[in-house]
Backbone as CSV, one residue per row, in Angstrom:
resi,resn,N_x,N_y,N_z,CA_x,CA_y,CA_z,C_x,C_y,C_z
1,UNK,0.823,-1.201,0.000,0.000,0.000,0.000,0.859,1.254,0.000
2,UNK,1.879,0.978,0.952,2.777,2.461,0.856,3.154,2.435,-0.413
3,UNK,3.755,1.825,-1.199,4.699,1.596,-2.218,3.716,2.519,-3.457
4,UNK,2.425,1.805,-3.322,1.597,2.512,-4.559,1.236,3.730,-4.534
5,UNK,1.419,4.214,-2.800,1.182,5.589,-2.627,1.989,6.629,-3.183
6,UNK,3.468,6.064,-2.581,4.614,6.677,-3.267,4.518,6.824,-4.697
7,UNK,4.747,5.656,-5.384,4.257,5.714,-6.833,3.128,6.685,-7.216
8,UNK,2.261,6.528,-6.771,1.435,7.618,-7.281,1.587,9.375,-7.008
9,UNK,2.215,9.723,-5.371,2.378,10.851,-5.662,3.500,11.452,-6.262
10,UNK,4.645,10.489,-6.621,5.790,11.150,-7.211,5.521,11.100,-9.015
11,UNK,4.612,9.757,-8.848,4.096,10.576,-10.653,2.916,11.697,-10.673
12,UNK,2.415,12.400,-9.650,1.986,13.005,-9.744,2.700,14.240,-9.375
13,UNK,3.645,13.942,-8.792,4.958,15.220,-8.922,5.371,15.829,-10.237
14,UNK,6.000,14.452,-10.887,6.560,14.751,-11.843,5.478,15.582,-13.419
15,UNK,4.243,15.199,-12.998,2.898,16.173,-13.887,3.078,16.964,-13.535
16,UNK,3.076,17.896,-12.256,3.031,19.032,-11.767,4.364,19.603,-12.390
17,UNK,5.584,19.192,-12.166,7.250,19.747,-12.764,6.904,19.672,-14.360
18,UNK,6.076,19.029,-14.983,6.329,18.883,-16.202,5.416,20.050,-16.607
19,UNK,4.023,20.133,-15.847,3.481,21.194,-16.514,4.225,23.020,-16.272
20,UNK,4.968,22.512,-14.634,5.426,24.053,-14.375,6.716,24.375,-15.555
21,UNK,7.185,23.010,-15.826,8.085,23.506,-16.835,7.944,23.838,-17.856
22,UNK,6.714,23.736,-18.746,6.106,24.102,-19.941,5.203,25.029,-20.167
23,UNK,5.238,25.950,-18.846,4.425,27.403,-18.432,5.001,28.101,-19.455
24,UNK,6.136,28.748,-20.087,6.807,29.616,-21.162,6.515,29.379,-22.256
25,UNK,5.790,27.854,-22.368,5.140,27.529,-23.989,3.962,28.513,-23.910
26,UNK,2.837,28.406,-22.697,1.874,28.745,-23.000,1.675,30.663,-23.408
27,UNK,0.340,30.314,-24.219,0.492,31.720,-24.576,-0.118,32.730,-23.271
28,UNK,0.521,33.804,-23.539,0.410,35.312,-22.823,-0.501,36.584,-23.883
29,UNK,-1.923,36.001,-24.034,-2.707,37.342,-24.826,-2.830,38.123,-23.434
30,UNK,-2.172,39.262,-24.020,-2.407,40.304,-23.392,-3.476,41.533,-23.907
31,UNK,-4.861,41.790,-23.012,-5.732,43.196,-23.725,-5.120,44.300,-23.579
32,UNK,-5.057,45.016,-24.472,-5.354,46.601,-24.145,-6.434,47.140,-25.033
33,UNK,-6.855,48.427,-23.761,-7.835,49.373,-24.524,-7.752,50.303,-24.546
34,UNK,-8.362,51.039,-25.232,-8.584,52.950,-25.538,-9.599,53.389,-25.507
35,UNK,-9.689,54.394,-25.096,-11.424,55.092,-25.578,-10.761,56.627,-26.679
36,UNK,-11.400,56.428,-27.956,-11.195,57.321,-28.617,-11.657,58.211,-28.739
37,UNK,-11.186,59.969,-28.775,-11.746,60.755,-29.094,-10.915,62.113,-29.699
38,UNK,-11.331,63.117,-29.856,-11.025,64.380,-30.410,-9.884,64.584,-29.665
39,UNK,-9.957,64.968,-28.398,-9.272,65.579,-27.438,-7.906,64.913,-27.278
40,UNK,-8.125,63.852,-27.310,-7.022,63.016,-27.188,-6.165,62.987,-28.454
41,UNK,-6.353,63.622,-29.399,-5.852,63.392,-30.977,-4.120,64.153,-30.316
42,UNK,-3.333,63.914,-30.930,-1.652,64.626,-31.289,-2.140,66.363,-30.739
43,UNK,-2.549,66.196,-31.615,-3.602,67.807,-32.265,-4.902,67.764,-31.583
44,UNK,-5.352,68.271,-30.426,-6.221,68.082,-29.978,-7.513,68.936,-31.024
45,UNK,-8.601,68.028,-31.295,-9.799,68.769,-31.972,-10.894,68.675,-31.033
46,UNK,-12.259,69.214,-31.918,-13.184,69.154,-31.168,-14.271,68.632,-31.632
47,UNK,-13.906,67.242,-32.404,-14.608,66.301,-32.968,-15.649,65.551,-32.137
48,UNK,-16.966,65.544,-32.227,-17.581,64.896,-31.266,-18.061,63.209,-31.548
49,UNK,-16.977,63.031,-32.253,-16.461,61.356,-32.263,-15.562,60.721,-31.600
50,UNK,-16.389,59.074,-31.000,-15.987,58.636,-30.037,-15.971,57.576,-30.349
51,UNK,-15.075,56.445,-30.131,-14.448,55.450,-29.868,-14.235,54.432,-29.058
52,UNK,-14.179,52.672,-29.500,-13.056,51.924,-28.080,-11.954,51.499,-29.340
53,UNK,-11.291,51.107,-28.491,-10.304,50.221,-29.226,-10.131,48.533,-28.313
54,UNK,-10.000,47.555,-28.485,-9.100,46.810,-27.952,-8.683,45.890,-28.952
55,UNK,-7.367,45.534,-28.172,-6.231,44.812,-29.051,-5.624,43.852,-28.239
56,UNK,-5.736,42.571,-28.999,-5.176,40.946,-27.957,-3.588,40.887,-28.718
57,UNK,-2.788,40.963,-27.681,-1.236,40.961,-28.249,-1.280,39.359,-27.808
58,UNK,-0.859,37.766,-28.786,-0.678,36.609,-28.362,0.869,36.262,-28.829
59,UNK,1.537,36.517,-27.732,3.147,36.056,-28.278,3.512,34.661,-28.676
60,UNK,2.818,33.868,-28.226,2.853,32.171,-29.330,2.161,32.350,-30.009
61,UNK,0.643,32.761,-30.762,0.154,32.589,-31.793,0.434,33.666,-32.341
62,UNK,2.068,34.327,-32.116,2.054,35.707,-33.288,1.080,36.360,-33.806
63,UNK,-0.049,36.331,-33.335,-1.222,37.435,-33.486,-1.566,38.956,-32.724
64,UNK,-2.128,39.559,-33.475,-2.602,40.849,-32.993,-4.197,41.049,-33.783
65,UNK,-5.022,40.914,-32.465,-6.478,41.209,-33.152,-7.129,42.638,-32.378
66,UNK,-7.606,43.294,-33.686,-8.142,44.603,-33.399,-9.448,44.398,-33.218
67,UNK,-10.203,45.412,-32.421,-11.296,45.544,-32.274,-11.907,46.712,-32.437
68,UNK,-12.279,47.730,-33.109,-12.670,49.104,-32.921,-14.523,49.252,-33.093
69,UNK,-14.850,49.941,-32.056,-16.736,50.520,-32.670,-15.773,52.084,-32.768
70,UNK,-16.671,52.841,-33.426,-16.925,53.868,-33.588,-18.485,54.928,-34.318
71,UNK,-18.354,55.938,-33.949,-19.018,56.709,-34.592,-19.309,57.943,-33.897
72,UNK,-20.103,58.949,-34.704,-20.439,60.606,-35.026,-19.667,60.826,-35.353
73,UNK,-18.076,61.124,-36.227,-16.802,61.400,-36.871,-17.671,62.632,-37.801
74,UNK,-16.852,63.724,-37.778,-17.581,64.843,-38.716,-17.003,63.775,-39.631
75,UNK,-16.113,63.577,-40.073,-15.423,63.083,-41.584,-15.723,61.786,-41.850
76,UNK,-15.244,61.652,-43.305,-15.576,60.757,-43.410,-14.034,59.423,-43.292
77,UNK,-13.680,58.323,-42.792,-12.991,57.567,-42.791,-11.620,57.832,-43.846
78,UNK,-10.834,57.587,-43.401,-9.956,57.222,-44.860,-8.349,56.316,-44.340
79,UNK,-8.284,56.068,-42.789,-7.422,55.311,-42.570,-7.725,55.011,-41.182
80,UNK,-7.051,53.638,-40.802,-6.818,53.647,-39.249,-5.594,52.867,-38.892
81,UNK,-5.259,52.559,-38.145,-3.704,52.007,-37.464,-3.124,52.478,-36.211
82,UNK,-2.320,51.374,-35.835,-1.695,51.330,-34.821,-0.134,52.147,-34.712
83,UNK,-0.062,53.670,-34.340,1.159,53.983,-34.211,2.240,53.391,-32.793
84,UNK,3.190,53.799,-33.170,4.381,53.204,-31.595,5.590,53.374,-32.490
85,UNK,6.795,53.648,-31.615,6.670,54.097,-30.453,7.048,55.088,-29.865
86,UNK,5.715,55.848,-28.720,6.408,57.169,-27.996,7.371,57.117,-27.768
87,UNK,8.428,58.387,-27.328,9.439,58.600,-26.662,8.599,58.495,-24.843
88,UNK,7.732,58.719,-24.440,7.311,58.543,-23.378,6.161,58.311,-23.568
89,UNK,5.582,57.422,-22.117,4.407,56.927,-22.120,3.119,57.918,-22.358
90,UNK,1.711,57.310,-23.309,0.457,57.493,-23.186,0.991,59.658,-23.682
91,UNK,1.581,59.990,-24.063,1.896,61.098,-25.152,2.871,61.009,-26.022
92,UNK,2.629,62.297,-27.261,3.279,62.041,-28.090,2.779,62.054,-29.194
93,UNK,3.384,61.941,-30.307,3.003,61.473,-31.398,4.110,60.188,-32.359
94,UNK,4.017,59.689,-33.288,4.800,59.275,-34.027,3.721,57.999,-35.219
95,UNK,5.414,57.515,-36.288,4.638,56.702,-37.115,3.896,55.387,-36.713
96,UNK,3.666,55.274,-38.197,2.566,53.710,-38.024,3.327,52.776,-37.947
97,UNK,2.953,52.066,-36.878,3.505,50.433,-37.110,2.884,49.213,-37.753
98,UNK,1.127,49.649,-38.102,1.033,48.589,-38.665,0.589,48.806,-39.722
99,UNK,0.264,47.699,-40.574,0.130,47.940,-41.996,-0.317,49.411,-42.613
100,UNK,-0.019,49.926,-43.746,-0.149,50.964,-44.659,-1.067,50.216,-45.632
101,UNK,-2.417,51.286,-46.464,-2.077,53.146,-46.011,-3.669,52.904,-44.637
102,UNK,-4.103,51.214,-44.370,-4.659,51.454,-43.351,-4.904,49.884,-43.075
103,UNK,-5.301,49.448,-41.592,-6.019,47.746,-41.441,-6.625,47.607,-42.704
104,UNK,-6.081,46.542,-42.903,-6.678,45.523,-44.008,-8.197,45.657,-43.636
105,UNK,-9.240,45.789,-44.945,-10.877,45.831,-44.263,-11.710,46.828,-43.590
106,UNK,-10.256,47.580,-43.205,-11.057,48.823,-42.440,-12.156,49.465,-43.604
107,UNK,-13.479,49.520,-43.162,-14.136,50.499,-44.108,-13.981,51.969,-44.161
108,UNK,-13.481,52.315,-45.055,-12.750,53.510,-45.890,-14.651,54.684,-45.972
109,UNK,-14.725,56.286,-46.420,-15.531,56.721,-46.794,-17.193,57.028,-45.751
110,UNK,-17.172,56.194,-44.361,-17.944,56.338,-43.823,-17.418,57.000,-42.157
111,UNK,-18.815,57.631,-41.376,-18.967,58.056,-40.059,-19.125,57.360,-38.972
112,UNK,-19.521,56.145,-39.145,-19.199,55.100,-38.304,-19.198,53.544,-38.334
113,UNK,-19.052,52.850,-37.382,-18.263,51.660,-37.589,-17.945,50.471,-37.272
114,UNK,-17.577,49.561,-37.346,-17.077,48.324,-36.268,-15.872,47.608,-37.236
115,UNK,-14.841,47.307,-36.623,-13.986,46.143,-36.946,-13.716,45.391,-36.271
116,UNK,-13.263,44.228,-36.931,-12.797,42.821,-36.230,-11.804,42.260,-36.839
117,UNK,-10.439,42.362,-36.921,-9.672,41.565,-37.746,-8.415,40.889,-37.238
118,UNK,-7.819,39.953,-37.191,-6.313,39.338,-36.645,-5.442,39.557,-37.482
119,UNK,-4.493,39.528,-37.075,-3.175,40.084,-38.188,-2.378,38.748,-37.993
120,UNK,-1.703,38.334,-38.744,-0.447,37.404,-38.171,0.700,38.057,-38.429
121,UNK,1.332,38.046,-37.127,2.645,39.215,-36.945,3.867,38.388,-37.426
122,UNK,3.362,37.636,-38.111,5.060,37.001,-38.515,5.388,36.819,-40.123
123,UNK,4.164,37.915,-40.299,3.922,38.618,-42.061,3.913,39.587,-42.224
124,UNK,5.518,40.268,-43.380,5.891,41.241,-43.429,4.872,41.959,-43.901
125,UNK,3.695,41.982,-44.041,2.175,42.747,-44.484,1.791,42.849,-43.825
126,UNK,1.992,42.691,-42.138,1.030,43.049,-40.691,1.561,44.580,-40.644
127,UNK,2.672,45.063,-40.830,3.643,46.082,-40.679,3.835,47.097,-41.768
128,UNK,4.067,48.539,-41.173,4.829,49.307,-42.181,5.834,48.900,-42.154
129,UNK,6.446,49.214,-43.259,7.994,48.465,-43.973,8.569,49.642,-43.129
130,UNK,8.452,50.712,-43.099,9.269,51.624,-42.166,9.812,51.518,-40.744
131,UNK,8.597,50.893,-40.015,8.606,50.075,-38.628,9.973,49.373,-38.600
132,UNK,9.338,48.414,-39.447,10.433,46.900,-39.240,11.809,47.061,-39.859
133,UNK,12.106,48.341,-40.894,13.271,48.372,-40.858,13.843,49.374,-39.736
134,UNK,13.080,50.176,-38.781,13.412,50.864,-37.938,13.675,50.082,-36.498
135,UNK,13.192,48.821,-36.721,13.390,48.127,-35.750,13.971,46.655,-35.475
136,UNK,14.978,46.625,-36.434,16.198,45.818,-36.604,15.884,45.276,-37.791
137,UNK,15.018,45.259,-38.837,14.519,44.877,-39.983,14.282,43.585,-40.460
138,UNK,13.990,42.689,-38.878,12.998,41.754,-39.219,11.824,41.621,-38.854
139,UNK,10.526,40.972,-39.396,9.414,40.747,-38.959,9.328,40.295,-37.197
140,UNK,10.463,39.292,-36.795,10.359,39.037,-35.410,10.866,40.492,-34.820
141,UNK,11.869,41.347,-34.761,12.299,42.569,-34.279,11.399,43.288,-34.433
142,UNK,10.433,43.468,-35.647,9.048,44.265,-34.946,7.965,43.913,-34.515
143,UNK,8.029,42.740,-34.428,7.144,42.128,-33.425,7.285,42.283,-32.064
144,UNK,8.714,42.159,-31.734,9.033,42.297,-30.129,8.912,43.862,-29.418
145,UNK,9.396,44.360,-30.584,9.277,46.180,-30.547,7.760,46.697,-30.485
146,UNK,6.859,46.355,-31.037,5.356,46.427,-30.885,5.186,45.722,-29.841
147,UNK,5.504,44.448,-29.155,4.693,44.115,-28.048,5.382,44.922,-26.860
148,UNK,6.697,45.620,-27.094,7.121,45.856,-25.505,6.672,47.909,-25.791
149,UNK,6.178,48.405,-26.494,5.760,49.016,-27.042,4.048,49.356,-26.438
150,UNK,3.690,48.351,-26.938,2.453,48.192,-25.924,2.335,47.919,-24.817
151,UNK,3.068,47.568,-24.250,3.233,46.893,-22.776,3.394,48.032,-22.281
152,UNK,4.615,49.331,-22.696,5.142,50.519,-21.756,4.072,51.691,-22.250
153,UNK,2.987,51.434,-23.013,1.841,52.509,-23.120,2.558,53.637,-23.959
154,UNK,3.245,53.199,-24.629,3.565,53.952,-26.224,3.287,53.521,-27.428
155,UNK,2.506,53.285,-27.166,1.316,53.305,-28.704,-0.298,52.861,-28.584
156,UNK,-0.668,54.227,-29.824,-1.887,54.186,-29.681,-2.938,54.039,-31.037
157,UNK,-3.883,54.042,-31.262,-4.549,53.656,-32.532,-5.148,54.737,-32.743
158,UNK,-5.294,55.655,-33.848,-6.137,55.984,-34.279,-6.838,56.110,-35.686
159,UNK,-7.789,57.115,-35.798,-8.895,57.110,-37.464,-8.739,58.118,-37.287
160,UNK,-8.125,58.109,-39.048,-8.217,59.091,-40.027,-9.260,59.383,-40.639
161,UNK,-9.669,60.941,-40.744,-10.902,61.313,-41.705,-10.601,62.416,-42.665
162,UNK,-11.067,62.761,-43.344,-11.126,63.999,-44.700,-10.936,65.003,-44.579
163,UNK,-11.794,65.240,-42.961,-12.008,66.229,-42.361,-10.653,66.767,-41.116
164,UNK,-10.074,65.332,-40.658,-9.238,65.464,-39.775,-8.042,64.491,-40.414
165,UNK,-6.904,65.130,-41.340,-5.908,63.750,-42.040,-4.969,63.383,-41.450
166,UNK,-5.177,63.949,-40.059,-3.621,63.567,-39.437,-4.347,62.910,-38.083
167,UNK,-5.867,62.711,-38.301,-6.281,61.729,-37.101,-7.305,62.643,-36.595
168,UNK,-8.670,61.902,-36.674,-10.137,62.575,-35.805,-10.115,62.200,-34.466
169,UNK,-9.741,60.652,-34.393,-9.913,60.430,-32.723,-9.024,59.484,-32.637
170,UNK,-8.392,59.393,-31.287,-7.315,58.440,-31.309,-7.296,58.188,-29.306
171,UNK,-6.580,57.305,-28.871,-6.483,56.626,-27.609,-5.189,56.317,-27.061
172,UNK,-4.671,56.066,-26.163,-3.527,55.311,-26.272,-4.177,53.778,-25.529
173,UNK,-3.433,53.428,-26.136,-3.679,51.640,-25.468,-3.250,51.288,-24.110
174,UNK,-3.633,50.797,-23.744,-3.669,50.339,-21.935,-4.109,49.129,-21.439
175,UNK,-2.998,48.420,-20.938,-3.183,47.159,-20.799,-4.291,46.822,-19.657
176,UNK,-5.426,45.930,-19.623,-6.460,45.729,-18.823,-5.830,45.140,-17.573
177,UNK,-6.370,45.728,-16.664,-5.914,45.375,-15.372,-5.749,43.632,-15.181
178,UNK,-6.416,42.808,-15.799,-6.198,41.499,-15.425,-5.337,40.804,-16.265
179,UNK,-4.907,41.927,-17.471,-3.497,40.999,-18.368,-2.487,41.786,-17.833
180,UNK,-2.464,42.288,-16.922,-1.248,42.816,-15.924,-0.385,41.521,-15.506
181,UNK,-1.239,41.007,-14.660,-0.527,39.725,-14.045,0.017,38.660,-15.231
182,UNK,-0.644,38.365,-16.028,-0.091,37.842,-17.255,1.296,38.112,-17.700
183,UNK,1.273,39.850,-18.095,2.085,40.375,-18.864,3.373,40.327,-17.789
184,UNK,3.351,40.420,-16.262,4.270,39.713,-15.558,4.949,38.265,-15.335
185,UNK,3.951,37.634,-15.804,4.619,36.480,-15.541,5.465,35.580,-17.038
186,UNK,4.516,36.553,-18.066,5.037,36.491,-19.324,6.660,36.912,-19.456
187,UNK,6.378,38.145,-18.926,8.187,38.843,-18.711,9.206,38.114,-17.915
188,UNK,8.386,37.656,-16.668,9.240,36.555,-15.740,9.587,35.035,-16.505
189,UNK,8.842,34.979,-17.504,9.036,33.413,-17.967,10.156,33.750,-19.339
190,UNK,10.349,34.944,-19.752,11.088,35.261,-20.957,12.357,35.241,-20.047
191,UNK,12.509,36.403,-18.864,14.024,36.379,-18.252,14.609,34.958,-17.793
192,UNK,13.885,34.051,-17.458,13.968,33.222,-16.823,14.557,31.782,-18.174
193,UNK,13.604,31.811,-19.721,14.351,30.965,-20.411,15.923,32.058,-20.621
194,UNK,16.015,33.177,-20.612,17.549,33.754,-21.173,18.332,33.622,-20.470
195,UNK,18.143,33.755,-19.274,19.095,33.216,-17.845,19.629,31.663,-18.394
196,UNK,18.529,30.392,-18.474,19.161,29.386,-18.543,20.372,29.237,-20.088
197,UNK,19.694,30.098,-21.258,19.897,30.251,-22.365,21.924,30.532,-22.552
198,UNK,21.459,31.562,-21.715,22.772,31.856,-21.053,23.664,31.431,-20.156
199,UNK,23.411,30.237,-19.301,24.167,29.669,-18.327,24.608,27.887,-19.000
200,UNK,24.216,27.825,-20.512,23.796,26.631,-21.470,25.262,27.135,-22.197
């Protein structure tokens, strides 16, 4: 009886070590959101169009999925995207990081809105070509540069209109309080394979 006990809790040890050791496989989607508007633009206006944004950053499934509602925009549409990265957090301005001359699908010409789309970030078409050569000029180097980018609240999304071409309403992105803990343990599980990476 002892013997099978043993047996059983040390293979049930070794499940527990096997799954804690394969915690760095699993993925880390991290949310962030925005609420868009005038005020918040580079250029502050006084557009009485309003906005959300959220965006799932998944570092194993190399994805990035957007989410935007919008509407009342005096203008009419003509781009949207994800800029990064500030020189400091949640202000600022700067270029686009993701695809040109807007999200794939975004509807172009109208006042309001909804999207839904995933990108796969490990296609040099998720990205401005400007980004990724600004950021060691591979698809993985701007991938890592956009997620730590988002993580430090330097970058934000906004829509372009006719009326407003350098951006009607825009947000900065902000990670949701419950992919906090994530986005920690995500960071703790990255230092933690480079440590061994490095002691190998």
């Amino acid at each position: 009886m002892k013997l099978r006990f043993s047996t059983t809790l040390v293979a049930g040890l070794l499940c527990v070590g096997a799954a804690v050791s394969s915690t760095p496989a699993l993925a880390t989607v991290i949310e962030y959101r925005a609420l868009l508007s005038g005020p918040a633009e580079a250029t502050p206006n006084n557009s009485p169009g309003t906005g959300t944004a959220e965006v799932f950053f998944d570092d194993l499934a190399h994805s990035l999925r957007v989410v935007i509602n919008y509407s009342g925009l005096l203008g009419r549409t003509t781009a949207a995207h994800i800029h990064c990265c500030t020189a400091l957090p949640a202000t600022g301005a700067v270029g686009v990081a993701t695809q040109l001359p807007s999200f794939g699908g975004f509807l172009l010409g109208v006042q309001a809105g909804s999207y839904d789309q995933t990108f796969d970030l490990t296609q040099a078409a998720s990205y401005n070509p400007t980004f990724v050569t600004n950021n060691g000029g591979s698809v993985a180097t701007a991938e890592a540069a956009l997620g730590a980018g988002l993580a430090a609240r330097k970058a934000y999304l906004n829509i372009h209109t006719d009326a407003f071409p350098s951006g009607e309403i825009r947000g900065f992105l902000i990670p949701e309080p419950a992919s906090l803990g994530l986005l920690g343990l995500g960071l703790a599980g990255l230092a933690a394979s480079r440590r061994r990476r490095g002691s190998s």
